[in-house]
C-alpha positions as CSV (number, residue, x, y, z in Angstrom):
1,X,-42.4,8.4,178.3
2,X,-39.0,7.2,178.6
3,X,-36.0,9.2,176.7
4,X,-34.6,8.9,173.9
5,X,-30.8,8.8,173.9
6,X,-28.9,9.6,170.9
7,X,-27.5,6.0,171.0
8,X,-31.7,5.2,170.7
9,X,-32.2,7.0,167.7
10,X,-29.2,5.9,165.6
11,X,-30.3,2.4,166.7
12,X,-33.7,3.5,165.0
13,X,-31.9,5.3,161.9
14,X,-29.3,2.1,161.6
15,X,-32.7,0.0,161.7
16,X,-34.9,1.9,159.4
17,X,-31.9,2.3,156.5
18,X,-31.5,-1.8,157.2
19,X,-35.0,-1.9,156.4
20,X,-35.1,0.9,153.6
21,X,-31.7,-1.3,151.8
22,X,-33.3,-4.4,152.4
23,X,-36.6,-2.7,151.0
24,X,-34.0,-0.9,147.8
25,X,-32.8,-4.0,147.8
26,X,-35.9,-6.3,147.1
27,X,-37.1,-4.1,144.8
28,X,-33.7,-3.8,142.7
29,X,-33.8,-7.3,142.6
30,X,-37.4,-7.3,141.6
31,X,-36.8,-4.9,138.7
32,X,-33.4,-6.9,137.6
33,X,-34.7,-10.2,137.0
34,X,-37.9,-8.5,135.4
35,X,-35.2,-6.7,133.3
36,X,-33.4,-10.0,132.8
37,X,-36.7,-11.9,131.8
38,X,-37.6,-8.5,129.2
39,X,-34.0,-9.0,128.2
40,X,-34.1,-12.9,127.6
41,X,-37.9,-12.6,125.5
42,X,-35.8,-10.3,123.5
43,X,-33.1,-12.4,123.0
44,X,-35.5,-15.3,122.3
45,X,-36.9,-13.2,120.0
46,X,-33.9,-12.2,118.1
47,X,-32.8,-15.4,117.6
48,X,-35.8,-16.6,116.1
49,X,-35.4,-13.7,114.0
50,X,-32.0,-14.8,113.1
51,X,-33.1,-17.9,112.4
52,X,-36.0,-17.0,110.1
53,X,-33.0,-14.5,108.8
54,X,-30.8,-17.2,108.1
55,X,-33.4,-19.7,106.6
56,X,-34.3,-16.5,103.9
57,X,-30.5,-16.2,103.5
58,X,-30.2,-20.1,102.5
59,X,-33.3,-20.2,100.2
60,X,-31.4,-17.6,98.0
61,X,-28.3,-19.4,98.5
62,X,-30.2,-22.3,96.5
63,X,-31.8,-20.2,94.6
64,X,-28.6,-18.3,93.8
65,X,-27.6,-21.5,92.7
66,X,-30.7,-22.5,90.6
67,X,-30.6,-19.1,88.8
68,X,-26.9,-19.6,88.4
69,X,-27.6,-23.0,86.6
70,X,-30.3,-21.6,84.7
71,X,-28.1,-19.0,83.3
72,X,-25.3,-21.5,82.4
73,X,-27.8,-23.4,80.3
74,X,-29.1,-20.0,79.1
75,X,-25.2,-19.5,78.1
76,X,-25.1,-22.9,76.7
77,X,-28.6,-22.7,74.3
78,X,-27.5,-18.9,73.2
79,X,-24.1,-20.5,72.2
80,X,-25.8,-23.2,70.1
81,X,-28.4,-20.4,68.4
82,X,-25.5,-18.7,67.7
83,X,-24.2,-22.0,65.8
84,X,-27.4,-22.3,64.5
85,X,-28.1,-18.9,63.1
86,X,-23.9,-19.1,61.6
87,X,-25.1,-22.5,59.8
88,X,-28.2,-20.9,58.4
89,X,-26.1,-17.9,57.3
90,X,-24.2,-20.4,55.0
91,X,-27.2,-22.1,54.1
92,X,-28.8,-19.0,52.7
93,X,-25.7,-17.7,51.3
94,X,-25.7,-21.4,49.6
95,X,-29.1,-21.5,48.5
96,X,-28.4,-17.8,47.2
97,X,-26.5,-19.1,45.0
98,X,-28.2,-21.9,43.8
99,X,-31.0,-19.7,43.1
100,X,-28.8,-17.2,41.3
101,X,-27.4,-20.2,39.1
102,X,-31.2,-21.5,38.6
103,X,-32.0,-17.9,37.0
104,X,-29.0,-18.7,34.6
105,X,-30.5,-21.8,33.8
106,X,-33.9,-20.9,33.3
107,X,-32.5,-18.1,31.6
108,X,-30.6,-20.2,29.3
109,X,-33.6,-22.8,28.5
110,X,-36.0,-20.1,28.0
111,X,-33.8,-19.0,25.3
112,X,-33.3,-22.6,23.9
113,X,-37.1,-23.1,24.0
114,X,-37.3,-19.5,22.4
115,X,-34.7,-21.1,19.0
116,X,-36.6,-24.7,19.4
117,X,-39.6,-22.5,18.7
118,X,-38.5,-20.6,15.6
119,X,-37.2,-24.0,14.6
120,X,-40.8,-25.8,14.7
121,X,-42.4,-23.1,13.5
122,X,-39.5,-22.8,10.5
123,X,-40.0,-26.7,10.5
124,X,-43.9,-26.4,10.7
125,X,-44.0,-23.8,8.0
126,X,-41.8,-26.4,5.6
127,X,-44.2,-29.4,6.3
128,X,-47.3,-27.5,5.1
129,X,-45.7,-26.4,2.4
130,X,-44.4,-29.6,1.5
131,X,-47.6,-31.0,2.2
132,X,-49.4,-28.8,-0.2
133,X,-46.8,-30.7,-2.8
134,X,-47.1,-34.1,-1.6
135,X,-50.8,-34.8,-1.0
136,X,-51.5,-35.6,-3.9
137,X,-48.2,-38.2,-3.9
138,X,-49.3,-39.5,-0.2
139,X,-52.9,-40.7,-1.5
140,X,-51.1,-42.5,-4.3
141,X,-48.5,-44.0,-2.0
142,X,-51.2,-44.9,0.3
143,X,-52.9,-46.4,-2.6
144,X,-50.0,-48.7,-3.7
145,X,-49.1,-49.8,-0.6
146,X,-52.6,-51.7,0.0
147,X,-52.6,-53.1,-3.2
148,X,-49.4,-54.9,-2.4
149,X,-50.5,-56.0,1.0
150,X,-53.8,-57.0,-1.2
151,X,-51.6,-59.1,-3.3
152,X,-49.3,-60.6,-0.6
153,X,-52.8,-62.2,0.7
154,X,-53.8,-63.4,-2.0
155,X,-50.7,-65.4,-3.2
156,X,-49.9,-66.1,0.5
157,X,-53.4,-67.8,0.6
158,X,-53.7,-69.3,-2.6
C-alpha cells in the first residue's frame, strides 16, 4: 500500500470537512426554508386571524353605533314620558280640583233638595188641609162650570 503523506491526509481532512459543510450546509438550508414555510403558515394564519379580528371589531363598531342610536331615541322617548307624566300631574291636580269643587256642589244641592223638601212637604201638608176645606167648594165649582158650558151650547146652537 502506498503512504500516506501528511500533505495526503489533510487533502482527505480538507475534503471530508468540504463534504461535512456542504453536507451542514444542505441540511441548514433544509431546516431554514422548512422554518421559513412553518414561519409563513403562521403568518398566514395570523393574518387570517387578524382579519376575522378585525371583522369582530367592525361589527361592534356598527353595533356600537346601533346601540348608540337606540339609546338616543331611548333618551328621546324618556324625555317625552317625562312631559307626559308632568302634563298628567297637572291634569290630576286639575281634575282634583274639579272634583273637590263637585263635592261643594253636590254638597250645596243636596242641601237645597233637603229645604225644597221641607218646602213640599210644608206645601203638601197645606194642600190636604186645604183640600179637606175645599172639596166640598171644588164639586160645586165643577158643577157650575158645566152648566155654563151646557148653556153656551145651547144658545150658540139655537
Amino acid at each position: 500500500m502506498a503512504e500516506l503523506t501528511l500533505q495526503d491526509v489533510l487533502r482527505e481532512l480538507r475534503a471530508d470537512i468540504r463534504q461535512v459543510g456542504q453536507e451542514i450546509k444542505e441540511e441548514l438550508r433544509q431546516e431554514i426554508s422548512d422554518f421559513k414555510g412553518e414561519v409563513r403558515q403562521e403568518i398566514d394564519a395570523l393574518k387570517a386571524n387578524f382579519a376575522a379580528i378585525r371583522a369582530d371589531v367592525d361589527q361592534l363598531k356598527v353595533d356600537v353605533a346601533s346601540l348608540r342610536t337606540d339609546v338616543d331615541q331611548l333618551k328621546v322617548d324618556v324625555a317625552s314620558l317625562r312631559t307626559d307624566v308632568d302634563q298628567l300631574k297637572v291634569d290630576v291636580a286639575v281634575l282634583k280640583v274639579n272634583v273637590d269643587n263637585l263635592k261643594g256642589q253636590v254638597q250645596d244641592l243636596a242641601k237645597e233638595f233637603s229645604l225644597a223638601q221641607k218646602w213640599q212637604d210644608r206645601t203638601w201638608d197645606v194642600v190636604k188641609w186645604v183640600g179637606g176645606i175645599s172639596a166640598g167648594l171644588a164639586v160645586s165649582a165643577s158643577i157650575a162650570i158645566l152648566v155654563t158650558f151646557i148653556r153656551v151650547a145651547i144658545l150658540a146652537g139655537g
